[in-house]
C-alpha positions in Angstrom: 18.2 99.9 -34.8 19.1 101.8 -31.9 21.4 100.2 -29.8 21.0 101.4 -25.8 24.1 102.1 -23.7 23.5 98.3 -21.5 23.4 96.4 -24.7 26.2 97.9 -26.2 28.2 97.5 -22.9 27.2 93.8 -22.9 27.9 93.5 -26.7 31.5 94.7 -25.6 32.1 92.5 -22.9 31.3 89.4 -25.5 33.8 90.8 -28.0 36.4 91.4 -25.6 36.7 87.3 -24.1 37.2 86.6 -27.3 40.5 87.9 -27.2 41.8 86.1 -24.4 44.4 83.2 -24.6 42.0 80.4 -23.9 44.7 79.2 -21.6 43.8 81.8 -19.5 39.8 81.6 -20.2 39.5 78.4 -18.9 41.4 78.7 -15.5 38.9 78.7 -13.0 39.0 81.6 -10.0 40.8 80.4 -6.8 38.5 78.4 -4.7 39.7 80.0 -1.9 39.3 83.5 -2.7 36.0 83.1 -4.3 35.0 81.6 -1.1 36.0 84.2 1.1 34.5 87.0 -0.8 31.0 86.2 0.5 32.4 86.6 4.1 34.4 89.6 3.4 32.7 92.6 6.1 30.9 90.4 8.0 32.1 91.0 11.4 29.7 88.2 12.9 32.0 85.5 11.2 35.0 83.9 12.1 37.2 83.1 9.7 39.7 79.8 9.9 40.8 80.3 6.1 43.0 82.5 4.1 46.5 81.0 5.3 48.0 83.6 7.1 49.6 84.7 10.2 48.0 86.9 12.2 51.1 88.9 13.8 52.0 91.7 12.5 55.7 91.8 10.9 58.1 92.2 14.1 58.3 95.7 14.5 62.4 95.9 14.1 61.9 94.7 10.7 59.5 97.6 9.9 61.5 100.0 11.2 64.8 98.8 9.2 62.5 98.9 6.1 61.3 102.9 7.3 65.3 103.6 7.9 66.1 102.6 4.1 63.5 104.6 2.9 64.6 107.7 4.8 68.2 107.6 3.6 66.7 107.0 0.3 67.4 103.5 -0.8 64.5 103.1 -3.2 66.1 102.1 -6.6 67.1 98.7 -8.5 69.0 95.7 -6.8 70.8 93.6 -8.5 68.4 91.5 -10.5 69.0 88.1 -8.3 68.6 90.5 -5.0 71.0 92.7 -3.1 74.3 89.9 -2.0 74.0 90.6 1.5 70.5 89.2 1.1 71.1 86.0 -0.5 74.5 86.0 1.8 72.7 86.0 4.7 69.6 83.0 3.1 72.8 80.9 2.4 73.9 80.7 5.5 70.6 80.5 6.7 69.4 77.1 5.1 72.6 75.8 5.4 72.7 76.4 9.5 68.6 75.8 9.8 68.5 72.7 6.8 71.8 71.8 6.1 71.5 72.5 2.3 74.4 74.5 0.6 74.1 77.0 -1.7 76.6 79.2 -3.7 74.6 83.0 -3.3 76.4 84.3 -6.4 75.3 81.8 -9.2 72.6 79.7 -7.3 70.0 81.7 -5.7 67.2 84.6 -6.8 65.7 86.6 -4.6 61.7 86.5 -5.8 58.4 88.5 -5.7 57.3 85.9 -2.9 57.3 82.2 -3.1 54.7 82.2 -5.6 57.0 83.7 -8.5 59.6 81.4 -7.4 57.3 78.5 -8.7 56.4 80.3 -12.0 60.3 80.8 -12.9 60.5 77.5 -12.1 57.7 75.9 -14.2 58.0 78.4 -17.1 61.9 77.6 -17.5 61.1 74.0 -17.5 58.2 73.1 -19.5 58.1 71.8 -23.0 54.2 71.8 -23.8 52.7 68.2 -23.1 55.1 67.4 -20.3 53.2 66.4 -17.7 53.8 67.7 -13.9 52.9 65.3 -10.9 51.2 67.0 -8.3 50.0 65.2 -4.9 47.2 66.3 -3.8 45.2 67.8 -1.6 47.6 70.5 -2.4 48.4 74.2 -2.9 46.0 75.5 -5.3 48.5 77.7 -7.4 50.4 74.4 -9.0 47.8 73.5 -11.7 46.6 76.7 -13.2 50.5 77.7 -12.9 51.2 74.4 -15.0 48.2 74.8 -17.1 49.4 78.0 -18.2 52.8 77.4 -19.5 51.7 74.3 -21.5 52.0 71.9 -18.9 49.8 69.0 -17.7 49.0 68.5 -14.4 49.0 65.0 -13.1 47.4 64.2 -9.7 48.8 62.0 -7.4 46.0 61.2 -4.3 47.6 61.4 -1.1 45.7 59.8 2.3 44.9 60.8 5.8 45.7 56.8 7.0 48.7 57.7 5.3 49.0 61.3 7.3 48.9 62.7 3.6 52.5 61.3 2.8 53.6 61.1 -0.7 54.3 57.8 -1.3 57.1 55.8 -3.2 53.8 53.3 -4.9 51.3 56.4 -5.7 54.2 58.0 -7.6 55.1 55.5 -9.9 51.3 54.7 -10.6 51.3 58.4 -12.3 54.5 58.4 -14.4 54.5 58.5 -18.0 57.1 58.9 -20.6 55.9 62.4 -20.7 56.4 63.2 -17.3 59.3 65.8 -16.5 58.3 67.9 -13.1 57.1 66.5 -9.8 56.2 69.3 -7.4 56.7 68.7 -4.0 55.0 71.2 -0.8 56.4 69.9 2.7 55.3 71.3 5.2 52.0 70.6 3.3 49.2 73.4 2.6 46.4 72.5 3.5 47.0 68.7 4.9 49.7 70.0 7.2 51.8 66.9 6.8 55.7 66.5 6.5 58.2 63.9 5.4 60.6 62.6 7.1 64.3 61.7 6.0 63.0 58.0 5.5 60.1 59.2 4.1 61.9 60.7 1.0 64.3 57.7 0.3 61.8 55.9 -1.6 60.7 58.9 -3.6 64.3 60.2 -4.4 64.8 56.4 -6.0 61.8 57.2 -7.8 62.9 60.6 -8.8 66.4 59.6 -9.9 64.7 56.1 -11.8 62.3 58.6 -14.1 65.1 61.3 -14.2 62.7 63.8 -12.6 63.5 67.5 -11.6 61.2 68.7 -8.0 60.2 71.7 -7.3 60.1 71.4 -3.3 57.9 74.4 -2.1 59.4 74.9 1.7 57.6 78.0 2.7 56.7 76.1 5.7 59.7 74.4 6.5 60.2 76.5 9.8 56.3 75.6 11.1 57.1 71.5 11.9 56.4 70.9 15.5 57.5 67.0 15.2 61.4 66.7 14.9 63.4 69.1 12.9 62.3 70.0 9.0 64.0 67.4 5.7 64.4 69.3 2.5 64.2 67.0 -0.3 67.6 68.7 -1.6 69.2 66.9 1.7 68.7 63.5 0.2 71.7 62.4 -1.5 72.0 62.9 -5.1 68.9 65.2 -5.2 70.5 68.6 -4.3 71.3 69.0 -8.3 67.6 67.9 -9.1 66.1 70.1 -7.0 64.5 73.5 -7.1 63.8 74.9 -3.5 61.8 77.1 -2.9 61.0 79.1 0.0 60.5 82.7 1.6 59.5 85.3 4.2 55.8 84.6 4.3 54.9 82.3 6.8 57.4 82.0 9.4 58.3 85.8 9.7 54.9 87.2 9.6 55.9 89.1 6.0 53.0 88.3 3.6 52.5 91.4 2.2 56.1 92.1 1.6 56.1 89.0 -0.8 59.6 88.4 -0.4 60.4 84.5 -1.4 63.7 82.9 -3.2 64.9 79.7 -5.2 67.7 78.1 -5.2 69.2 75.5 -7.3 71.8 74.2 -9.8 73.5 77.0 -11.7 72.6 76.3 -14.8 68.7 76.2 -13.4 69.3 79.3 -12.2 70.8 81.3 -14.9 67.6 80.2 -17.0 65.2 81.4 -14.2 66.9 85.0 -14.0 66.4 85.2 -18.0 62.3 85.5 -17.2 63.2 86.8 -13.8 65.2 90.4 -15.3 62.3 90.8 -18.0 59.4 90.1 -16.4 60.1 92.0 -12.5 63.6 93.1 -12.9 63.8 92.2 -9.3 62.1 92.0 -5.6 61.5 95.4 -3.7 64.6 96.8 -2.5 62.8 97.9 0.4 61.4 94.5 1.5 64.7 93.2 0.7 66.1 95.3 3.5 62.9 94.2 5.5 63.9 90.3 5.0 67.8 91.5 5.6 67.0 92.6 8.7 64.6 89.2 9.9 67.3 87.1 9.5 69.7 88.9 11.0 67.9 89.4 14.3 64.3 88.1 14.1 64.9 84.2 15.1 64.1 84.6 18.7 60.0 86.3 17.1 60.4 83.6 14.9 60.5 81.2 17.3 57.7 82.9 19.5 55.2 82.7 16.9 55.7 78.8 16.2 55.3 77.9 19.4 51.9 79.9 19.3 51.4 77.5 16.1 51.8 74.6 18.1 49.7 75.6 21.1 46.6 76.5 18.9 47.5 73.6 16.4 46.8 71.2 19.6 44.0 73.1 20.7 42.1 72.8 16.8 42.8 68.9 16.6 41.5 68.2 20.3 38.3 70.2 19.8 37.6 69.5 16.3 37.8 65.5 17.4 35.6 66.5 20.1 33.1 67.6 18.2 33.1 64.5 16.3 35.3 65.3 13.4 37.5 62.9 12.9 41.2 65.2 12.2 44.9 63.3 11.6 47.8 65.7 13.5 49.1 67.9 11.4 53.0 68.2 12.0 53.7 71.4 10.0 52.2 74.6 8.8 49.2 76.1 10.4 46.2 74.4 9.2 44.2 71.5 10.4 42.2 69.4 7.2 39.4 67.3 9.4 37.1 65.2 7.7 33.7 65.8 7.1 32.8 62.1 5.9 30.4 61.2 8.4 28.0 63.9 7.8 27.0 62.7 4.7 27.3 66.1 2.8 30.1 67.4 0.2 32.9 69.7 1.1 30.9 72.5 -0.5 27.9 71.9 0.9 29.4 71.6 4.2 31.8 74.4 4.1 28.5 76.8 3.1 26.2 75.7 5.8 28.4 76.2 8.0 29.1 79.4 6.8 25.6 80.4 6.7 24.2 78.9 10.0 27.3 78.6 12.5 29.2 82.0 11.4 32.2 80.0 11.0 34.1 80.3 7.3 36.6 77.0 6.8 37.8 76.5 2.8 36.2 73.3 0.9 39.0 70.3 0.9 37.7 70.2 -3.0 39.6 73.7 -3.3 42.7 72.0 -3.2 42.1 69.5 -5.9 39.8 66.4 -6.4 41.2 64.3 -3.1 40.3 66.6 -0.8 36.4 65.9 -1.5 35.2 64.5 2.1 37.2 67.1 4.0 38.0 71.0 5.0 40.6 73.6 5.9 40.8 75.6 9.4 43.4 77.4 9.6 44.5 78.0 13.4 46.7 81.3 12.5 44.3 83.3 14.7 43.8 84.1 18.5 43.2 81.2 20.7 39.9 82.8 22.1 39.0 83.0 18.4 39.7 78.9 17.6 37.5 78.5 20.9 34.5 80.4 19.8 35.1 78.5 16.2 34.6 74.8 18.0 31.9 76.0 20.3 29.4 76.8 17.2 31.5 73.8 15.2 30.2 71.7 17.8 26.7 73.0 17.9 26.4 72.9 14.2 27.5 69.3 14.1 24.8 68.6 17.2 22.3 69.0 14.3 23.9 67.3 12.0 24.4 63.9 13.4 
């Protein structure tokens, strides 16, 4: 039987699933991305949802990354990062957060945040432990979990609760088999923080189950209320904690994907085992880049939050206006309103208003099961672009209710 060139391609592409780990096979593609790809070229539509800032990295910080190119620093650094750099991140969070690290045995410098978490994760799970996640939350955690043998473990956070992790949801989730509770404050996509009281409760919690975090802090420079709480601040919890932060967010640097982790020693030493064979370490070139941001980029810094906060109380006023009811985010740079009233899904919402306002937001479902009933606007874009956003928001919801 002759066999024609399409079948024989499709044959191919059968035989060739076959062959992947079916930890990988069953992740499902971010809901985020897949999402945005249907807006991607459409210049009629305004788009409130990849989380990112829309300045452009500080131009000092470019040109100190150009400089090191044109003197020719373009090899390996030291596999944790050059010393100045973690130098210079030590006495960062210890000024900005009051956390201490050691930057010779207790810091890597990372391929963004993002490889911070994997490091984290791979170096700590036994298969079957189970990894307590609140959500709505970043959608990285659980496919990271699933794929080095982990099980994730929701833990439904509230908006009459302003999306706090609390002391009573916790417990309801732990098992004997749980080892890993992540934590991201700031929060992506709720936008909600903890305070110092806030995180009493859960460090009792933490230190009852003897539980290690992984606090994500990538936003810990975006909180407009009050002054940011690592969990490693808590008494007793610096030594059970992984933090993990970056560049990203607060510096305008996502593309340079230039993140860190810090913890205990020992935690560390494991982390740079995977760290050396898997990237053998971070750009040297966007560690000059970061280098440089701390050094003299706090006064941009600042700038571009209190843009943030302008824009952040421009989205909650309009989008409550319009008759979406939307909790006051205190961190990050998103707004998560509720759609409840309209009667529709997340997807369905999220689509149609895709479709007949112009305006793409990301499904609250994207971020795990408890965010059914509610979607993500980012407000990292112009102020005339938010206001054209609620004008047609408002319109679209005028035929909806």
């Amino acid at each position: 039987m002759i066999v024609n060139e399409q079948q024989l391609a499709e044959q191919n592409r059968k035989s060739m699933s076959s062959y992947l780990a079916p930890s990988v096979r069953n992740i499902q593609p971010s809901g985020i991305r897949k999402f945005f790809d249907l807006v991607s070229g459409n210049k009629d539509i305004i788009t409130l949802g990849v989380g990112e800032p829309d300045f452009v990295t500080p131009w000092h910080v470019r040109e100190a990354c150009v400089y090191s190119l044109e003197r020719g620093f373009t090899g390996y650094t030291s596999n944790a990062g050059m010393p100045e750099l973690r130098e210079a991140i030590a006495e960062y969070l210890n000024d900005s957060f009051h956390v201490a690290y050691d930057p010779a045995d207790e810091m890597i410098v990372t391929v963004g945040g993002s490889e911070a978490i994997d490091l984290a994760l791979r170096a700590l799970i036994v298969p079957g432990d189970e990894i307590l996640i609140p959500e709505p939350c970043y959608i990285s955690y659980s496919p990271i979990t699933s794929l080095g043998g982990g099980v994730p473990v929701g833990i439904e956070t509230k908006a009459e609760n302003q999306f706090k992790l609390t002391a009573e949801s916790l417990e309801a989730k732990i098992t004997p088999k749980s080892k890993i509770l992540i934590l991201c404050y700031p929060s992506n996509p709720t936008g909600a923080i903890m305070t110092y009281e806030d995180w009493l409760p859960i460090a009792e919690v933490v230190e009852k189950h003897d539980l290690i975090v992984i606090s994500d802090e990538i936003y810990a420079e975006l909180t407009y209320e009050g002054k940011h709480v690592s969990f490693a601040q808590v008494p007793g919890m610096k030594d059970r904690t992984i933090l993990v932060s970056g560049f990203s967010k607060a510096f305008a640097m996502t593309g340079w994907r230039m993140g860190y982790v810090c913890a205990h020693s020992d935690l560390i030493a494991a982390m740079l085992k995977i760290h050396q064979y898997t990237v053998m370490c971070a750009p040297a070139m966007g560690q000059v880049a970061a280098l440089e941001a701390l050094r003299n980029g706090m006064g941009e810094k600042d700038r571009m939050v209190e843009s943030y906060n302008q824009r952040r109380r421009l989205i909650v006023k309009g989008l409550c206006d319009v008759g979406l009811d939307c909790h006051e985010p205190q961190g990050a740079f998103y707004a998560f309103p509720s759609i409840k009233r309209t009667g529709l899904t997340s997807e369905d919402f999220a689509q149609r208003l895709l479709t007949e306002a112009k305006v793409a937001a990301v499904p609250g479902t994207a971020f795990g099961s408890g965010g059914e009933g509610f979607i993500r606007c980012s407000y990292a874009t112009s102020i005339s672009q938010l206001n054209e956003a609620l004008e047609r928001i408002g319109k679209f919801m005028e035929k909806l209710i």
